[in-house]
N, C-alpha and C positions, 0 to 999 in steps of 0.2 A: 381598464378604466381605473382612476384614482378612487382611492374611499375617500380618499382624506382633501380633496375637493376645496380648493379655499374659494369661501364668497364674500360677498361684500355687504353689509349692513344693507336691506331694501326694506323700506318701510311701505307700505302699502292700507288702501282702505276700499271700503264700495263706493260705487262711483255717484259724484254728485246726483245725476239724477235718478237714483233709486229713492235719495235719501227726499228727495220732494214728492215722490211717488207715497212716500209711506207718509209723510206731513200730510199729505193728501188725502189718502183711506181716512188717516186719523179723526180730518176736520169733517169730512163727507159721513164719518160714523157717527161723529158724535151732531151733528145736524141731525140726520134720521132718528136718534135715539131722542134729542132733542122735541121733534117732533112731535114721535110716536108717544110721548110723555105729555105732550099740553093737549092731545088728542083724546086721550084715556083718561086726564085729569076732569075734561069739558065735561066729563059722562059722567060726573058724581052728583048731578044735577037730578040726574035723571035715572040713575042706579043704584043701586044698594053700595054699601063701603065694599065689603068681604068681595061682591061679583067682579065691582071694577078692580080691585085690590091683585085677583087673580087675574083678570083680563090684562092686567097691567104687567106683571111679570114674566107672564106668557111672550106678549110683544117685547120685552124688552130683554128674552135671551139671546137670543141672535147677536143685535147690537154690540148685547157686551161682551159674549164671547169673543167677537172681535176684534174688540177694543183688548181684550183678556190676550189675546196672539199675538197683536200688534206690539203689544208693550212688555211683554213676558217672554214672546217667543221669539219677533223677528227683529224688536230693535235691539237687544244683546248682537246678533249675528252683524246687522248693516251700521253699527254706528263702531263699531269696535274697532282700535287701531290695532293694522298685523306689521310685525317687523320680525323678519328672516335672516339671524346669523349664525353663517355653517349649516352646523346640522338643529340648531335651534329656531323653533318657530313659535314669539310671544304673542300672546293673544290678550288686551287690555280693554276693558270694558270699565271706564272711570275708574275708580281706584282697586278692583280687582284685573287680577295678570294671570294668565294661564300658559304655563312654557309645554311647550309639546315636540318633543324629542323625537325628527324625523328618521332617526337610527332605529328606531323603538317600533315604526309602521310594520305589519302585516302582514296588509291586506289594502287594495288600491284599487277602486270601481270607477270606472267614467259611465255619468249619467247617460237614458239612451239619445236625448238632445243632444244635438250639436252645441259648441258655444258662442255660435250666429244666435240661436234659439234658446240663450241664458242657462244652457246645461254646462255645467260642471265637474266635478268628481269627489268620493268620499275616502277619506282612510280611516282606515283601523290603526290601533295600537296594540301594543302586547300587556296591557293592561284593562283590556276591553273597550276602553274609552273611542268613541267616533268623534271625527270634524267633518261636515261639509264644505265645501268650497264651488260659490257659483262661480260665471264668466263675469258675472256684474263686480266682482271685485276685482279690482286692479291687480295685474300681475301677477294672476293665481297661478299663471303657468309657471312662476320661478318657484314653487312646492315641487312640481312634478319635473324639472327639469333637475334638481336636488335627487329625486326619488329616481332618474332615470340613470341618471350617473351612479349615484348608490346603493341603489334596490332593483339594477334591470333585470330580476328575476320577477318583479312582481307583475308582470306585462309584457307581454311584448314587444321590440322596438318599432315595429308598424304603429301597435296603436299609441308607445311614447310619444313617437313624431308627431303623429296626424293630430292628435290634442295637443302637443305645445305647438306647433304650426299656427293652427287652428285658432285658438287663444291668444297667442302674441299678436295676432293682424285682426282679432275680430272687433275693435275697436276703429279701425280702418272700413270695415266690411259698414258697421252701425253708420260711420260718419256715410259712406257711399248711399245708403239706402235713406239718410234722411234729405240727402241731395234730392234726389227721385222723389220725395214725397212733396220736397218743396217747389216741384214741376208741377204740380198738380195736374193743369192745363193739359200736357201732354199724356197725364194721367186719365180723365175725361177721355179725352180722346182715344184712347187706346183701350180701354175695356170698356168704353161706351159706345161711343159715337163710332169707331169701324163695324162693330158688329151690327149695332146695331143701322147703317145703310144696310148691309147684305141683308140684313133680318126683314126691312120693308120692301128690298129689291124681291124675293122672296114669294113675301106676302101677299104681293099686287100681283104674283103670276102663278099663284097657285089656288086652286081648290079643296081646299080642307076634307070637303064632302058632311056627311052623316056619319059618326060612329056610338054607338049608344056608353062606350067604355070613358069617351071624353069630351066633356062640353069645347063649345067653339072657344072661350077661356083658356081655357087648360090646353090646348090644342096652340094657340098660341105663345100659352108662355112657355110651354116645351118648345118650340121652334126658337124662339130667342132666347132659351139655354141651354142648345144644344150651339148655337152661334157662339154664345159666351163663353164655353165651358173650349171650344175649340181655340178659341181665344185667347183661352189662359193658358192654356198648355202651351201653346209656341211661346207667349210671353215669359212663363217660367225657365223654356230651355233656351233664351234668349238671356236671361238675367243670370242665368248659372254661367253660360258661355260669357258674360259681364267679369263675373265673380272670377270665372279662371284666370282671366289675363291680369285682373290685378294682383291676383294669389302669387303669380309667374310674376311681377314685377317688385313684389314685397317681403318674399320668403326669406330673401337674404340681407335684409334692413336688418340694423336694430332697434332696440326700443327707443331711442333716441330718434333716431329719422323715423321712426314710425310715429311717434308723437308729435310731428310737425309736418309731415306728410302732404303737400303738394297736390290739391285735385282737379288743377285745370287741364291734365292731360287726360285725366278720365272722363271731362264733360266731353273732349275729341273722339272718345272711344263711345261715349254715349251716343253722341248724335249719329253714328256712323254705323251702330247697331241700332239704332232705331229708322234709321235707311233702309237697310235690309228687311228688319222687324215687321216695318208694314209690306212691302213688296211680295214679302213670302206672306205674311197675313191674309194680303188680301187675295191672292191667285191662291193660297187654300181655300179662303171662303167664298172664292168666286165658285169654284171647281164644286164645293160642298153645297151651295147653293143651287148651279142647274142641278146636281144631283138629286136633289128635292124637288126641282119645278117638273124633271122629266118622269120620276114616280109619281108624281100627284098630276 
């Protein structure tokens, strides 16, 4: 492998919607704090100064430690623009600039999250100095794709791959799963309403009996989550079996086609696992069903 690797100026940032997430905490903080202030002020009617003075402090550590994270700790990290040339990597947070010499790294951790699941990875430098890097920021895999061609001692090339793999399509993987969520309907229906017919098919043909360990309550809601819970499991190895075929169809994109990425061939792959989905669904929870009617 090349050390001397030429790249090309990539600028990168976190992605818009963290940056509304954290607008959000911010407004949502300071309303409670808000609150929790005209609450504690109402009581000076009726309190001594010093008692509500300290009632009032008390409620309002939380808040602003918060607020103290938000502003100090995490908007440095999500508003900061990154720009990657060579082996330099600038990190600009309004008119401070932090250059971080990727010849200089260590040491190279991948969090134990996936970056489906906004985990990331950390390096070290020979200076002591850490950066973290989530999935939420854009194109963090082109750090570690630098570090794999230049530092493949710090890792193994299994685990280089499987996190720039990983990373480079998991913005494909977020778009897939917000589809799915925008089904809702078919959402309902699948970890509601299947389980729960078999849970009343069931119910109407069993006798619970007398046991003094579980009310007739609790006797039922363990039976429609043990429905549920069988439920989800085939649903999860149903969504992974999802996840592979598009993995298999995108591994060898670039970032470019990957960022315009085309998903009406995967509503084809959706509805066609969700054919199956329920078929096998439901002949498990048929099956798991008399199994319960002929014990009880």
């Amino acid at each position: 492998m090349s050390h001397n690797r030429k790249m090309d100026s990539i600028r990168f940032e976190y992605r818009p919607t963290i940056k509304k997430i954290y607008w959000f905490l911010v407004v949502i903080t300071i309303i409670f704090l808000l609150v929790l202030l005209r609450i504690n002020l109402a009581k000076l009617a009726t309190e001594t100064y010093i008692f509500t003075t300290i009632k009032l402090v008390i409620a309002l550590i939380v808040p602003l430690s918060i607020l103290f994270r938000l502003h100090f700790i995490i908007r440095p990290y999500i508003f900061s623009k990154y720009k990657l040339e060579k082996n330099l990597l600038f990190v600009k947070f309004k008119k401070k600039e932090k250059k971080v010499n990727l010849d200089h790294v260590t040491h190279l951790k991948f969090t134990l999250f996936s970056p489906r699941f906004f985990g990331g990875f950390k390096i070290k430098l020979d200076d002591g100095s850490s950066y973290r890097f989530l999935s939420l920021l854009q194109n963090n895999h082109k750090v570690v794709e630098y570090l794999f061609v230049n530092k493949p001692s710090l890792k193994s090339e299994a685990k280089y791959s499987k996190y720039i793999k990983t990373s480079k399509t998991v913005l494909v993987s977020w778009k897939r799963i917000l589809l799915r969520l925008k089904q809702w309907p078919w959402l309902l229906i699948k970890y509601f309403l299947l389980p729960g017919i078999f849970y009343f098919y069931t119910y109407k043909n069993i006798s619970l009996g007398n046991n003094a360990s579980f009310s007739e309550t609790e006797k039922l809601v363990l039976l429609y989550v043990s429905f549920f819970i069988i439920n989800l499991v085939i649903a999860i190895v149903y969504n992974h079996f999802e996840e592979m075929i598009l993995n298999s169809r995108i591994s060898e994109k670039t970032d470019e086609e990957l960022s315009s990425w085309d998903f009406s061939t995967e509503k084809i792959i959706f509805y066609c696992s969700q054919v199956f989905f329920y078929i096998s669904t439901a002949v498990t929870l048929y099956i798991y069903s008399k199994s319960i009617i002929h014990i009880f």
